[in-house]
N, CA, C and O of each residue as an XYZ file, in Angstrom:
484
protein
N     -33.089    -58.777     26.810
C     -32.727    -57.736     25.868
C     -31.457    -57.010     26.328
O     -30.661    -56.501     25.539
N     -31.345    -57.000     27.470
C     -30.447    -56.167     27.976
C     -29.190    -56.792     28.267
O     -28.222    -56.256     28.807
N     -29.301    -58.093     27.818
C     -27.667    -59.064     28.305
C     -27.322    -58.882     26.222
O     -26.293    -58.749     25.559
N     -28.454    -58.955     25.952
C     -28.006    -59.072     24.252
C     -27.027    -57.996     24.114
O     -25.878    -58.044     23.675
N     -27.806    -56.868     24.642
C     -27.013    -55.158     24.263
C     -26.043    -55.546     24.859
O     -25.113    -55.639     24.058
N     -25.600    -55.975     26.360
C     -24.647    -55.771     26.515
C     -23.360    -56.465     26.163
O     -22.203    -56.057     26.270
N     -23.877    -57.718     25.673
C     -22.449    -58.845     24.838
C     -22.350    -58.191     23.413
O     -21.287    -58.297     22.802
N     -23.388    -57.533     22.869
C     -23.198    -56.718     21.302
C     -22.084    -55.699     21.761
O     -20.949    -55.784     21.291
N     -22.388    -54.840     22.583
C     -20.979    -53.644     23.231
C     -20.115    -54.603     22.934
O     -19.722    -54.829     21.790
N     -19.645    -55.446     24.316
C     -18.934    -56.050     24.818
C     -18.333    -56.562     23.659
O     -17.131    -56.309     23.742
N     -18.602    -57.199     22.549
C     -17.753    -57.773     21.619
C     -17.129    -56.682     20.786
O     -15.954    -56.625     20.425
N     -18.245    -55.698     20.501
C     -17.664    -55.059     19.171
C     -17.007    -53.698     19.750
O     -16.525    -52.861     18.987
N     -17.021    -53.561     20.941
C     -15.871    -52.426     21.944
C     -14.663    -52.216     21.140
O     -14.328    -51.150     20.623
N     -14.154    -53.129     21.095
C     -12.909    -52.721     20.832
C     -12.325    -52.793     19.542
O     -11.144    -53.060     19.323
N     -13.573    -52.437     18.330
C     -13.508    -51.422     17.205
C     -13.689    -50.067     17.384
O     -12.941    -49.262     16.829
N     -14.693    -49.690     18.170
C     -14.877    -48.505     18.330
C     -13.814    -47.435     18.999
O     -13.052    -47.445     19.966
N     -14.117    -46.663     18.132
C     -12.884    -45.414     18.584
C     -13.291    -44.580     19.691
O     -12.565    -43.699     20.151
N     -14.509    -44.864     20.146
C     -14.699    -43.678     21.363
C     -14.608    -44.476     22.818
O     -14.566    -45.705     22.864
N     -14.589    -43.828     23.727
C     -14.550    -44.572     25.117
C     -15.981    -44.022     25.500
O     -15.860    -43.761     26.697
N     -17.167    -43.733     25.152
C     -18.900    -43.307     24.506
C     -19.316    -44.622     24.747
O     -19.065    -45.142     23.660
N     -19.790    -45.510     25.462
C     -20.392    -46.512     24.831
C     -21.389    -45.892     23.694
O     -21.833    -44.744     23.736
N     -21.667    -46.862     22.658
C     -22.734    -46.138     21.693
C     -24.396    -46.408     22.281
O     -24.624    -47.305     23.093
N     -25.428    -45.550     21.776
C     -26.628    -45.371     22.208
C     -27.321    -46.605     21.517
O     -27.182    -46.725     20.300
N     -28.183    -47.683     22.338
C     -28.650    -48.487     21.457
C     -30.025    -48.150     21.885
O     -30.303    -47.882     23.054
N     -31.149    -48.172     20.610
C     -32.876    -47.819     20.699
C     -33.295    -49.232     20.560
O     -33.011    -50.099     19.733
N     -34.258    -49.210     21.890
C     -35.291    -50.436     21.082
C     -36.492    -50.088     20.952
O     -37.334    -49.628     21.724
N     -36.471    -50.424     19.641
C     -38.103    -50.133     19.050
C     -38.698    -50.692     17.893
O     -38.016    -51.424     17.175
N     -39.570    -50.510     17.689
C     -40.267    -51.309     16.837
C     -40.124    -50.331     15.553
O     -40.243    -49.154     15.893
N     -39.866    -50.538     13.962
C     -39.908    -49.567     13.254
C     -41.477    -50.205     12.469
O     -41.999    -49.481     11.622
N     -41.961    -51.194     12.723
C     -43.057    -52.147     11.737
C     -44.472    -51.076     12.075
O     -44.796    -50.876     13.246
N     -44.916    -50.709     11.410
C     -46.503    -50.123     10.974
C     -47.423    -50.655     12.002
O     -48.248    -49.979     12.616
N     -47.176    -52.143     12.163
C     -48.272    -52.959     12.448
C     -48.696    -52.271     13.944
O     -47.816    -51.707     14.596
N     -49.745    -52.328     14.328
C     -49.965    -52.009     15.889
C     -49.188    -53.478     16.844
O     -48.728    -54.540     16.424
N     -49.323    -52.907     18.292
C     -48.129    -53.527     18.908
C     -49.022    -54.765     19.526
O     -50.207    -54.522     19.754
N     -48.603    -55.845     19.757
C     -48.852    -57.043     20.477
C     -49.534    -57.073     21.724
O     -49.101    -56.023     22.198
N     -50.048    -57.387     22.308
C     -50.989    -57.516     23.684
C     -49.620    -57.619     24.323
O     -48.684    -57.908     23.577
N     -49.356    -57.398     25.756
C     -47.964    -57.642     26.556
C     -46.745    -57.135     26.407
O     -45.780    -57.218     27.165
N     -46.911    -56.309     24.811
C     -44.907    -55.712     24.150
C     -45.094    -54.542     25.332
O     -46.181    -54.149     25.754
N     -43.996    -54.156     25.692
C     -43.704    -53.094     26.527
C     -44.297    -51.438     25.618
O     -43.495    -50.507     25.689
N     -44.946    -51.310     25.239
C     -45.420    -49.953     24.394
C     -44.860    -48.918     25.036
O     -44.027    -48.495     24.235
N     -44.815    -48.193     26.100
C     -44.313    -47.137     26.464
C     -43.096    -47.023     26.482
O     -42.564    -45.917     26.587
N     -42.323    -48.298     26.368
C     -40.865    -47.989     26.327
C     -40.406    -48.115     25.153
O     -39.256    -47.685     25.066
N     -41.045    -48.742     23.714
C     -41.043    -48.837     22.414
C     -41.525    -47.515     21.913
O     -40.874    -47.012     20.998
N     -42.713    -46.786     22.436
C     -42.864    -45.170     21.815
C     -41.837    -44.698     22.756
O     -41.102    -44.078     21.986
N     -41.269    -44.583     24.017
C     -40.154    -43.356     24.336
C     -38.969    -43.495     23.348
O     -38.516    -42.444     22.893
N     -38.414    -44.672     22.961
C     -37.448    -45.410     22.406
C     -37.364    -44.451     20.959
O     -36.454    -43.679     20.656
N     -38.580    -44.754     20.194
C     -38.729    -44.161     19.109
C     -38.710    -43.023     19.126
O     -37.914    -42.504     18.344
N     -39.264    -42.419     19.700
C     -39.504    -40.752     20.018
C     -37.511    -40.522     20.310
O     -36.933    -39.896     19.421
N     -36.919    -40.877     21.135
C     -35.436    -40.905     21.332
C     -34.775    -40.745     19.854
O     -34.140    -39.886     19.242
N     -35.227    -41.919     19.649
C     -34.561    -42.322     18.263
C     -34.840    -40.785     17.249
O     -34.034    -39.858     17.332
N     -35.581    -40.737     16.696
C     -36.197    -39.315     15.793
C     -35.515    -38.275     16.512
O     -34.633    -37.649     15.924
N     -35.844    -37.965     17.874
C     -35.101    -36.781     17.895
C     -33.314    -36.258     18.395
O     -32.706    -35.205     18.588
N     -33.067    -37.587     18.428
C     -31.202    -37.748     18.401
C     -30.731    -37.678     16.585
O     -29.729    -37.177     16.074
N     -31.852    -38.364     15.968
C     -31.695    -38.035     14.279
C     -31.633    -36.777     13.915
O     -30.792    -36.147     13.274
N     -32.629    -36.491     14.405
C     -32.856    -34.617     13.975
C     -32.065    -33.976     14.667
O     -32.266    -32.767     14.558
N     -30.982    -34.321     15.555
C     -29.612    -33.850     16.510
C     -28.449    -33.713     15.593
O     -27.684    -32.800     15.280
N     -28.676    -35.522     15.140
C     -27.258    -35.329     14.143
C     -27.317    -34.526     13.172
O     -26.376    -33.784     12.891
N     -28.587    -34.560     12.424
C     -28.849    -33.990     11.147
C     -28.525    -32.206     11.302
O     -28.079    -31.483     10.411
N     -28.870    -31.839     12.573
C     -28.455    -30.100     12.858
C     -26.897    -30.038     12.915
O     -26.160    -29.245     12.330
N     -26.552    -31.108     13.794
C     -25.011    -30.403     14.298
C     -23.953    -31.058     12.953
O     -22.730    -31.004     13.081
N     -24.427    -31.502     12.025
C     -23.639    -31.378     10.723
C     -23.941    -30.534      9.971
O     -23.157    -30.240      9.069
N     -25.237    -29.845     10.110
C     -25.275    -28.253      9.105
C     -24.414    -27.482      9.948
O     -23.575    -26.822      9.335
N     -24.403    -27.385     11.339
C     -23.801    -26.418     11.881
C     -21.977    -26.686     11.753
O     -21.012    -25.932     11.880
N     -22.142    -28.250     11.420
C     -20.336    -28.167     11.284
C     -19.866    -27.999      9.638
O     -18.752    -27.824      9.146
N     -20.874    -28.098      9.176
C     -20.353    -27.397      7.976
C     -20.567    -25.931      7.900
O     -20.118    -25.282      6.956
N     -21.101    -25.504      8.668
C     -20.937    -24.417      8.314
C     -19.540    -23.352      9.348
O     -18.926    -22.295      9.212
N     -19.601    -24.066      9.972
C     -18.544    -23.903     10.786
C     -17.152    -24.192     10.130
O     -16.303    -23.310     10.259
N     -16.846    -25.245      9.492
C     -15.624    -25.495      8.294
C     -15.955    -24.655      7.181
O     -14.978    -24.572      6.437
N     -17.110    -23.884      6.694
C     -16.689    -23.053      6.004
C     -16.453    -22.051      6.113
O     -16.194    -21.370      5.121
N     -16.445    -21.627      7.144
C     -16.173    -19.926      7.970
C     -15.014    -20.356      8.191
O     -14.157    -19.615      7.709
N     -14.499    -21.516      8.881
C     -12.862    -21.617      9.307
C     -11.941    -21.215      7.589
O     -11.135    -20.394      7.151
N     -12.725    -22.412      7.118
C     -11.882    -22.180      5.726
C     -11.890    -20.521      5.104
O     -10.846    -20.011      4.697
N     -13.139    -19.820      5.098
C     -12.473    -18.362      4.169
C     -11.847    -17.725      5.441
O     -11.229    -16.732      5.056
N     -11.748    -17.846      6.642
C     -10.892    -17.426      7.810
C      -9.166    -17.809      7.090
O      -8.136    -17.152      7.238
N      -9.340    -18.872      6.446
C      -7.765    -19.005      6.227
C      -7.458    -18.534      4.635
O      -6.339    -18.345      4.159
N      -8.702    -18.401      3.970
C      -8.552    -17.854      2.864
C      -8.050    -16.184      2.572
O      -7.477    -15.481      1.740
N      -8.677    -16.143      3.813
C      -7.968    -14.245      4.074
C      -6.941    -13.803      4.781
O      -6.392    -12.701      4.811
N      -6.698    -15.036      5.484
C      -4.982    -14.669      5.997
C      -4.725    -14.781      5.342
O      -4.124    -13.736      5.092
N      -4.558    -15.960      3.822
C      -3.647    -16.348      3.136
C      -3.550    -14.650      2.119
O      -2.544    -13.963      1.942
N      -4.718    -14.439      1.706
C      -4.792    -13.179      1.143
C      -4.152    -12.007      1.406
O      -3.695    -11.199      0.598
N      -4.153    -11.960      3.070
C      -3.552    -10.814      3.815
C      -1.785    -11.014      3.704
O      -1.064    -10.026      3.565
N      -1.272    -12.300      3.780
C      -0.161    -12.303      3.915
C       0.487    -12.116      2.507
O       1.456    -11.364      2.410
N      -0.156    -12.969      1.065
C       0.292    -12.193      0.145
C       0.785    -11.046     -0.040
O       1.960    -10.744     -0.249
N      -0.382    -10.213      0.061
C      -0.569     -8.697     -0.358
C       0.806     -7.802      0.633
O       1.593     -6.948      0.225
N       0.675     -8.394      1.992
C       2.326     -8.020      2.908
C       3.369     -8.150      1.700
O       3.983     -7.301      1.052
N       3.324     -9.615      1.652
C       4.506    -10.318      0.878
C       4.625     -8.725     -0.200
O       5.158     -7.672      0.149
N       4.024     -8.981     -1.383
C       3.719     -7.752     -2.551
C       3.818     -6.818     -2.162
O       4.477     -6.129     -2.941
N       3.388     -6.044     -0.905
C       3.649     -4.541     -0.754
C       5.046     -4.434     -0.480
O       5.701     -3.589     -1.090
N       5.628     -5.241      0.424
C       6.897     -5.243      0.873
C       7.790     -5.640     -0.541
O       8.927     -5.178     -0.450
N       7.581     -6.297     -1.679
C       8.284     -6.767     -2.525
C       8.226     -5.106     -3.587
O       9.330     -4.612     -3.813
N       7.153     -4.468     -4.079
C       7.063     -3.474     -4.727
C       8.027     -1.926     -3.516
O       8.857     -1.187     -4.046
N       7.823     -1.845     -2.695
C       8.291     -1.248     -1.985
C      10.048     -1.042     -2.123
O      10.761     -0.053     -2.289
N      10.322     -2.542     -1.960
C      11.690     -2.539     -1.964
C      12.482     -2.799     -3.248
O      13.699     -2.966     -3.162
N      11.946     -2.837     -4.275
C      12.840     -3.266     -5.654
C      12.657     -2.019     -6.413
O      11.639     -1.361     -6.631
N      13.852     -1.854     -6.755
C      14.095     -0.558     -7.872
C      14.430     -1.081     -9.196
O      14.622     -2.227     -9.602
N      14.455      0.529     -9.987
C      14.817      0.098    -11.455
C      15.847     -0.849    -12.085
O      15.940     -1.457    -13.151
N      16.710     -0.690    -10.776
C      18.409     -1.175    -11.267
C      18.408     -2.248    -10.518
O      19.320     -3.008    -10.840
N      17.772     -2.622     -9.665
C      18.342     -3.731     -8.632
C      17.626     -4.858     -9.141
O      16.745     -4.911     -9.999
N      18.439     -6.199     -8.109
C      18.381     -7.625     -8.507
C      16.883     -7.671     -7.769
O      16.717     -7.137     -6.673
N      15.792     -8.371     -8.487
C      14.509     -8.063     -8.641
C      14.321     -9.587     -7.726
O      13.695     -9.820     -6.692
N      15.203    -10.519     -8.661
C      15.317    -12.188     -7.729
C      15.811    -12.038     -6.395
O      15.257    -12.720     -5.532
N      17.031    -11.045     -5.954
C      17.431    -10.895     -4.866
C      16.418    -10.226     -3.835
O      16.269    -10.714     -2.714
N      15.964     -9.482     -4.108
C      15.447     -8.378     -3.371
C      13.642     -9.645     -2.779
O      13.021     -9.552     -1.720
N      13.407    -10.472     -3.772
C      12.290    -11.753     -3.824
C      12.632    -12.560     -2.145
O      12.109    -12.606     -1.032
N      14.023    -13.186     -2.962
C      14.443    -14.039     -2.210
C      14.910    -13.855     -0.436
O      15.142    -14.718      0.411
N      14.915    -12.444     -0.359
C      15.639    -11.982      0.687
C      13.987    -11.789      1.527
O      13.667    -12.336      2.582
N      13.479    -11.236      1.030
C      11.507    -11.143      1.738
C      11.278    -12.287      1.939
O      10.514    -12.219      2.902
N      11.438    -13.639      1.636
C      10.859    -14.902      1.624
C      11.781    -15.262      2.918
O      11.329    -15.569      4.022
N      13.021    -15.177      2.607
C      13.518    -16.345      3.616
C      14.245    -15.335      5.308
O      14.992    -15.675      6.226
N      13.353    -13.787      4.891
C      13.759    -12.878      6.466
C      12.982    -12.162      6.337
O      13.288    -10.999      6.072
N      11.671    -12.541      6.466
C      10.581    -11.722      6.677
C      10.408    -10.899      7.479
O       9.870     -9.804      7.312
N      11.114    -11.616      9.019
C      11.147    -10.746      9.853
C      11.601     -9.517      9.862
O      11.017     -8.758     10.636
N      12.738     -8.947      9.041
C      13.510     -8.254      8.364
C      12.728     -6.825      8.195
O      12.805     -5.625      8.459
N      11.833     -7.929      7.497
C      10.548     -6.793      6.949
C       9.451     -6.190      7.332
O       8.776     -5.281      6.849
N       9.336     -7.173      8.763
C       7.727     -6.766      9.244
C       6.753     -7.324      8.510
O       5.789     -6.624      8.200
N       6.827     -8.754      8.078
C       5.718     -9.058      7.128
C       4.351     -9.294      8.217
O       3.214     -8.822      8.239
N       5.014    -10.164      8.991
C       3.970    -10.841     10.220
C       2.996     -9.070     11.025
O       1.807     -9.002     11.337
N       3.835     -8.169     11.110
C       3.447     -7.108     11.580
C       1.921     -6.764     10.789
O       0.795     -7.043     11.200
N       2.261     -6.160      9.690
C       0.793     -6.404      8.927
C       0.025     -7.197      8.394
O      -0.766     -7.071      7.460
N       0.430     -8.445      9.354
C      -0.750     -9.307      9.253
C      -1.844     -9.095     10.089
O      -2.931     -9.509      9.685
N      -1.778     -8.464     11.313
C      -2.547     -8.475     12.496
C      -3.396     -7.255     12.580
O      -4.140     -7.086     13.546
């Protein structure tokens, strides 16, 4: 069993993207009760492995989604925060008479100018 696993690695290595070898279970998934002589204790640890590395993956993808969605409104509110800079600084500085495009264009491309980054933080 154990020369099988290891020519199965051994061939298909060098698809895999991790330098991890991957985890291989042996076990029986069949209902039937086990054979006079099958190794049983290492077919129930195997299984028992198996189920609870499942119920591993199955957590640490709720937790990474939920983790990408906290990152994401994390960037949804900078993006928010830096607007509203952008806009305060744009209402601030344009008057009745003045070039409304100029006064735009000049916040966009010298922010620094303005302190936009300042009230971001």
């Amino acid at each position: 069993l154990m020369r099988v696993q290891s020519a199965l690695i051994w061939n298909i290595s060098p698809l895999m993207s991790s330098a991890q070898p991957p985890v291989m279970y042996t076990t029986s998934l069949w209902s039937l009760p086990f054979e006079s002589g099958a190794p049983v204790r290492l077919l129930q640890a195997q299984e028992r492995a198996l189920l609870r590395d499942l119920r591993s993956a199955i957590d640490k993808r709720i937790e990474n989604k939920i983790a990408s969605a906290r990152q994401f409104a994390v960037r949804v509110r900078n993006h928010a925060k830096m607007v509203d800079c952008y806009l305060t600084t744009y209402y601030n500085h344009k008057s009745l008479f003045g070039n409304k495009k100029q006064i735009s264009d000049q916040i966009i491309e010298h922010p620094q100018n303005y302190h936009i980054y300042e009230g971001l933080s």
